[in-house]
Each structure stands twice: as C-alpha cells, then as structure tokens.
C-alpha positions as CSV (number, residue, x, y, z in Angstrom):
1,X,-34.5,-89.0,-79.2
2,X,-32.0,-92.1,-78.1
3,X,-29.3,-89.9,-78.2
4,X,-30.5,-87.3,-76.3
5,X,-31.4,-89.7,-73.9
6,X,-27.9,-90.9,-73.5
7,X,-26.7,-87.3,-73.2
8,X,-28.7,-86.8,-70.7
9,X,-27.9,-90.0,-68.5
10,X,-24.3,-89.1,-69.4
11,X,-24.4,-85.9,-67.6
12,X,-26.5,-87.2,-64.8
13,X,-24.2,-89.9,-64.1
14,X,-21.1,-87.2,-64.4
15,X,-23.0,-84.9,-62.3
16,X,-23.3,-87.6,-59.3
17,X,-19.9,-88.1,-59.5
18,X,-19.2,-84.5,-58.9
19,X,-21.0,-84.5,-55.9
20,X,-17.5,-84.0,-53.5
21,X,-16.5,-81.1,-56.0
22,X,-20.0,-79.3,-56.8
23,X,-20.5,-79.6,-52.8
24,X,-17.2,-77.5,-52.5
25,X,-17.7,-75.2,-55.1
26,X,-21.2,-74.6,-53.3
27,X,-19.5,-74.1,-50.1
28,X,-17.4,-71.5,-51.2
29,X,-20.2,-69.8,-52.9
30,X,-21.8,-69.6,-49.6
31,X,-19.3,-68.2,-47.6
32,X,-18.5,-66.2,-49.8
33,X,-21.7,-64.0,-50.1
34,X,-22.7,-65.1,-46.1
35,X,-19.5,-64.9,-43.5
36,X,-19.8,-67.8,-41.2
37,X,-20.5,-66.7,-37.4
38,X,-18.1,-67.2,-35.1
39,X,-15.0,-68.9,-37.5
40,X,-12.8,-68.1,-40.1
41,X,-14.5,-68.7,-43.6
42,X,-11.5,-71.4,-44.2
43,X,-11.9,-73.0,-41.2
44,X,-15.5,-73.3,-42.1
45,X,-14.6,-75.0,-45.6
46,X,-12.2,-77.5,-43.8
47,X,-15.0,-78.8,-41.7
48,X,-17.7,-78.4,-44.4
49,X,-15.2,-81.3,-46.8
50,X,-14.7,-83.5,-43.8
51,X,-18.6,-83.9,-43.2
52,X,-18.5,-84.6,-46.9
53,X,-16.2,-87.1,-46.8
54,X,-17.3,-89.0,-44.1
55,X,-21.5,-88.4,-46.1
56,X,-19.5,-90.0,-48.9
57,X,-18.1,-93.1,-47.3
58,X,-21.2,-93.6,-44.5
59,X,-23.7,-93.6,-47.5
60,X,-21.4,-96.0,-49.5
61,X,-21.1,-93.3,-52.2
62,X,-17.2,-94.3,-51.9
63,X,-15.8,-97.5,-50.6
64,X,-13.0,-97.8,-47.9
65,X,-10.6,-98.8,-50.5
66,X,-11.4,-95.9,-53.1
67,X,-11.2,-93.1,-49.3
68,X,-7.5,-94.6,-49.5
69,X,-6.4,-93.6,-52.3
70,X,-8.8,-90.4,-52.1
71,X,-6.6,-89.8,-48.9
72,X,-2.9,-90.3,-50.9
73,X,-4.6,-87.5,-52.8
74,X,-5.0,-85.5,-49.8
75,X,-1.4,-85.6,-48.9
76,X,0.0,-85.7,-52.1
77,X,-2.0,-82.2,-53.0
78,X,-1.4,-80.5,-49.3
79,X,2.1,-81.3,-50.0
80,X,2.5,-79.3,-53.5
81,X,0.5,-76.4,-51.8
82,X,2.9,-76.1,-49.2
83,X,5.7,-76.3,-51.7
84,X,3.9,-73.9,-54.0
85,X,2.5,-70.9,-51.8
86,X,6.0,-70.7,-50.5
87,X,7.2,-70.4,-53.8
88,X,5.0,-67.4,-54.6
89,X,2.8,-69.2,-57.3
90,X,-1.0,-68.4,-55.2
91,X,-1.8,-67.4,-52.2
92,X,-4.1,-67.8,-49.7
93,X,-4.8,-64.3,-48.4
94,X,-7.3,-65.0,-45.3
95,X,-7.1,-65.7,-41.8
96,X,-7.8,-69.2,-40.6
97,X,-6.7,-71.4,-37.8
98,X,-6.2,-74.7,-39.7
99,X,-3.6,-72.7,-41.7
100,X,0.1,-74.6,-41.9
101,X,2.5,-72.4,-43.2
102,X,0.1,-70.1,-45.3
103,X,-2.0,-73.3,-46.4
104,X,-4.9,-73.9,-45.4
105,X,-5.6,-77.6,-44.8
106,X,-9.4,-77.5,-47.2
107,X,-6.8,-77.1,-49.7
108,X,-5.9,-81.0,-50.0
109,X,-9.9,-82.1,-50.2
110,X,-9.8,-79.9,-53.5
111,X,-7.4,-82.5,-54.9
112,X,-9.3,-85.2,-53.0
113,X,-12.2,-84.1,-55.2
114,X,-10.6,-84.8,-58.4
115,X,-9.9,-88.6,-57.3
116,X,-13.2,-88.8,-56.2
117,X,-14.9,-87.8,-59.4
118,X,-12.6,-90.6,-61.2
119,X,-13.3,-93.1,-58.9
120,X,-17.1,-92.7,-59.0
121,X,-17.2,-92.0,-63.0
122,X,-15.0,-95.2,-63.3
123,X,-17.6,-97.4,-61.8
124,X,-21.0,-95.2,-62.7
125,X,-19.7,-95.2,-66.7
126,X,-17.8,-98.8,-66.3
127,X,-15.0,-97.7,-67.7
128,X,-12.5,-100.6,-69.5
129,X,-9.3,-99.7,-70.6
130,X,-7.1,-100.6,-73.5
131,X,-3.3,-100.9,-74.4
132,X,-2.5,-99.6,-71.4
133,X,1.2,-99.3,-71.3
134,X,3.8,-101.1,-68.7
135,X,3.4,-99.9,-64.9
136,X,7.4,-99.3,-65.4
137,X,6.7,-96.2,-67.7
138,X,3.4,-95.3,-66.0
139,X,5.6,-95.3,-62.8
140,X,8.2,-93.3,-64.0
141,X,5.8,-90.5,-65.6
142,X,3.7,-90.0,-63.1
143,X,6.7,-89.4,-61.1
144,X,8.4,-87.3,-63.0
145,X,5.4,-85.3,-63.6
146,X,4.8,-84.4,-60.1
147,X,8.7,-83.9,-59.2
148,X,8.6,-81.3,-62.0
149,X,6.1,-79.4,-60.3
150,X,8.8,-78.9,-57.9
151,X,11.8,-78.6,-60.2
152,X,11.1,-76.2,-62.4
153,X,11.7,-73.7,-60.2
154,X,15.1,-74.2,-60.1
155,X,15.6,-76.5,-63.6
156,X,14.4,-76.1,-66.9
157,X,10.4,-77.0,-67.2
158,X,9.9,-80.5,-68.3
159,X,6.3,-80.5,-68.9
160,X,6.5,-80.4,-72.6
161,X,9.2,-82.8,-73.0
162,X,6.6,-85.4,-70.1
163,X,3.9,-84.2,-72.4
164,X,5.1,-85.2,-75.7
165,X,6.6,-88.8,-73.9
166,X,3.0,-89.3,-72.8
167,X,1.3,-89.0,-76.0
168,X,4.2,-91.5,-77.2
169,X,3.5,-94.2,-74.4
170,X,-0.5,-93.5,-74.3
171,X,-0.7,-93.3,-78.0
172,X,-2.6,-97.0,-78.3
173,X,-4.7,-96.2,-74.9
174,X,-7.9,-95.8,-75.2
175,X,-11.1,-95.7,-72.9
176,X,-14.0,-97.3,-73.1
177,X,-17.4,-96.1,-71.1
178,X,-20.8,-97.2,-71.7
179,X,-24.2,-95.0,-71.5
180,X,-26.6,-97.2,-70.6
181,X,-26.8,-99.9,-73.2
182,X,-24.0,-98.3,-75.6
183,X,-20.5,-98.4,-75.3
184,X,-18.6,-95.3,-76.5
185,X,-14.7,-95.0,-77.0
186,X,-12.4,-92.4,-76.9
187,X,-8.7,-91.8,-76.9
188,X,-7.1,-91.4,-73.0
189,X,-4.8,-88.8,-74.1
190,X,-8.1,-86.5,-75.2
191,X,-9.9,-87.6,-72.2
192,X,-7.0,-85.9,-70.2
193,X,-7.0,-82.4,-72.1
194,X,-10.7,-82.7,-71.6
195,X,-10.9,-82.9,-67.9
196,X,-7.7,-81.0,-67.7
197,X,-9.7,-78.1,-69.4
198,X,-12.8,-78.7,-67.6
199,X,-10.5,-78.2,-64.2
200,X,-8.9,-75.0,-65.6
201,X,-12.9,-73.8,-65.8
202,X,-13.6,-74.6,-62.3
203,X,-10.5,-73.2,-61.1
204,X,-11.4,-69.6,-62.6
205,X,-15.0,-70.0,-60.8
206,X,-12.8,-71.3,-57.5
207,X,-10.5,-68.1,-57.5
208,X,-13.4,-65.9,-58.3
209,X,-14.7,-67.1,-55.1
210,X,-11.4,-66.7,-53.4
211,X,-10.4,-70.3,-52.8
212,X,-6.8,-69.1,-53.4
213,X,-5.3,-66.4,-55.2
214,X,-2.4,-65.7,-58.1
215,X,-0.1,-63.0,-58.0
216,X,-2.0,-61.6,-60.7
217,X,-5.4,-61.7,-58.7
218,X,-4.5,-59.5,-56.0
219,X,-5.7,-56.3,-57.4
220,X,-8.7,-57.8,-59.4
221,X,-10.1,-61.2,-60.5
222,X,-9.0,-62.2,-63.5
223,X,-9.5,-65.4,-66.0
224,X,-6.9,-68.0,-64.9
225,X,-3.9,-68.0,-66.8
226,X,-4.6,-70.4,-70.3
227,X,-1.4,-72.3,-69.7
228,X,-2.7,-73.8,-66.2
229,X,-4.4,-76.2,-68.6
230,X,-1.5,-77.9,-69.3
231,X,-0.4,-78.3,-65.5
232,X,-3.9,-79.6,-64.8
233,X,-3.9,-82.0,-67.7
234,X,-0.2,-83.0,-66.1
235,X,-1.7,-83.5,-62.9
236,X,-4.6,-85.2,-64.1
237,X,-2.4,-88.1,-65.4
238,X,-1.0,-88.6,-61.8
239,X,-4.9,-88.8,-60.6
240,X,-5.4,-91.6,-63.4
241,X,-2.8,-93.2,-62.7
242,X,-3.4,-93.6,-59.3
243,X,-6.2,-94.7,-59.7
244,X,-6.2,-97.0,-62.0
245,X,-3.6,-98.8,-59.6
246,X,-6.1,-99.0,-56.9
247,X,-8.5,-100.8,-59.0
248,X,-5.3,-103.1,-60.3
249,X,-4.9,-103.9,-56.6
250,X,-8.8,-104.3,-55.7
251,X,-9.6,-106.9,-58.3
252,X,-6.2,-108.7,-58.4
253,X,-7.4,-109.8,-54.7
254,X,-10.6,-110.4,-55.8
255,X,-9.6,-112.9,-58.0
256,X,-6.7,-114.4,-56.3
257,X,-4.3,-113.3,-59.1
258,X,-0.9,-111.8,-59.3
259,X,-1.0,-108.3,-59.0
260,X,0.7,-108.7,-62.9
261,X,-2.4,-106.8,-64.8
262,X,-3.9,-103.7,-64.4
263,X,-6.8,-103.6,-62.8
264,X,-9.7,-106.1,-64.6
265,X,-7.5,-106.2,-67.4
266,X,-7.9,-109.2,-69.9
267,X,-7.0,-109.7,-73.4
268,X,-9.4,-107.1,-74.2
269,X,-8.6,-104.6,-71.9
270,X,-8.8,-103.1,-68.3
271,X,-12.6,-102.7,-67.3
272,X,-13.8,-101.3,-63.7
C-alpha cells in the first residue's frame, strides 16, 4: 500500500507540473473540435498560452526568475521553428495573424512548456544532482546540440556522435528526487530518454490535433516518426541544462557565493 501511495503522489506532483503543457494540449483539443468565433484558431492558442503564463506567474505557480529562463525558451524555440518550417521539416498549414514567416508565434510557449514542467518538477520532487560534469563541457554540448539542429542540413548529422559524448560526460550523473519521505535515484542520462520519449508521445497527440504538420502528415495523420525521439531527447538536454544554470545562479546569490558550483551543489551534490 506505501508504494502505491508514493505512485500516486508521484504522478500528482508530475501532473501539477504539467499544468502549462496539459492546458495546451487542452486548448488544441478544443479548438480543434469547436472553431473559435471571430479569430483564427492559432491566434486563439497564442492568446490562450499568454493568459497561462501570466495564471502561472500571478498565482506564484512560477517565480520571476524561473518566467526568465521559461522566456530564453520562448526565443530559443521560435527561433528553430523559423529555421525549421523554412527548411521544409513541418508545417503549419492554417491561417493566423500572429504568423511570422509561416510560424506561428503559440509555437515558442510549446517549448516554454517543457522548461516549465522542469522547473516545477525540480522544486515539487526536490531534485539534487550528482557528479555533474564541468559547465565547460555542459556549455559546449548544449551548444553544439542546438547548432546541429541547424547544421545538418547542410553537414553531416552530429547527433549520434553529441549523443554518445553525452553518455561519456553524464556517465557518473545521476538525479536524486524524493516522494514524500523517500528518496529515489536514477541515472540523468535515462531520465532524458524518458522525457524525451514521453515528448515524442505528446507530439503524435499534438499533430493529431494539428498543432503543426510533417511532410508526411499532409494527406493523413500518422504516428510521428520513431527517430524524433532522439531529437527530443537532444533537445531535452539543452532544457536541463538551462535550467540547472538558473538554479546555479539563484542560490549562488542566495548565499553570497561565487557563482563556482552548480546550483545548491555541495559535496554531496546539486539539490533544488
């Protein structure tokens, strides 16, 4: 019975971190089945995430410092869509009037969602980690991960070379979270593929409700193709990263320390 208690708080607290995403995914849902009067249905999603966003941060869901990096995200993600529907790898086939070069500006608060479920399962699930490598290599790999996603158009794909250099410099990482009173562990190089594959799942649900299409989508839905997994998993590092740096930042001037450690990190590890 105690461990199906824990499982259950476990997916409570995950679910509650959700809340930006789910409320997307909900959205969509919506408009999909009911066309909003008077407005484009993307226009209608655009405004739908900013009331979120601003719910999140006037009910203190997220803090002003976490809506920071949340907004890096923003930019960060509007900028590969641009690069990426211009490129021909999805498409966003409706009309809308927030639309910048075939984008449509809801698109960044999609990748805003993905830092704001880190952010909120950090601090919900008090997450500490452990032998986290040097910000030198953690620098370098998250940005070579995202300049690939532009590259390899044009040069030979990287990602299983960045993939195989992570699981070299993460290979002593690991996370700690704790479920109420018990503290659990796992390896941060699983708890990527995880949410990586957990991402590919919601991005088949977000294309069958026409949040964007692929190439191979225009005639019929079809599942995502498997491989995304290991863009998302890619991409999910660059979340991590990120935001693992604001929390290095945040309690360095907390504490009036150099900004030398990661984020709460000790001897015996980084915690929230």
């Amino acid at each position: 019975m105690k461990l199906i208690r824990q499982f259950i708080y476990f997916v409570y607290q995950q679910s509650i971190s959700c809340i930006f995403p789910i409320a997307i995914f909900i959205t969509l849902a919506i408009s999909k089945v009911i066309d909003p009067p008077l407005i484009h249905r993307y226009d209608f999603i655009l405004i739908i995430c900013v009331l979120i966003q601003i719910m999140m941060v006037v009910s203190g869901l997220e803090s002003k410092e976490e809506l920071k990096v949340i907004s890096i995200f923003h930019v960060i993600g509007l900028g590969l869509e641009l690069y990426k529907v211009h490129m021909g790898s999805w498409a966003y086939p409706e009309p809308a009037w927030a639309k910048v070069f075939g984008v449509p500006l809801y698109s960044g608060f999609m990748y805003a969602s993905v830092a704001s479920y880190l952010c909120q399962s950090w601090s919900r699930l008090k997450l500490r980690l452990h032998g986290w490598p040097s910000a030198v290599w953690t620098a370098l790999i998250g940005c070579g991960i995202y300049l690939n996603f532009f590259t390899h158009h044009y040069l030979y794909d990287m990602r299983w070379i960045l993939t195989a250099l992570l699981i070299v410099v993460f290979y002593r990482t690991y996370v700690e979270f704790s479920v109420k009173e018990v503290t659990y562990r796992m390896p941060l190089v699983l708890s990527f593929v995880l949410i990586g594959f957990l991402i590919w799942i919601a991005e088949n649900i977000a294309t069958f409700l026409g949040a964007w299409q692929y190439p191979y989508q225009r005639l019929a839905w079809s599942f995502v193709d498997f491989g995304k997994i290991s863009s998302w998993f890619l991409l999910v590092i660059i979340s991590f990263i990120i935001v693992a740096q604001l929390k290095h930042v945040k309690e360095s001037l907390r504490r009036g320390e150099p900004e030398g450690l990661m984020a709460g990190e000790t001897k015996n590890g980084l915690n929230a």
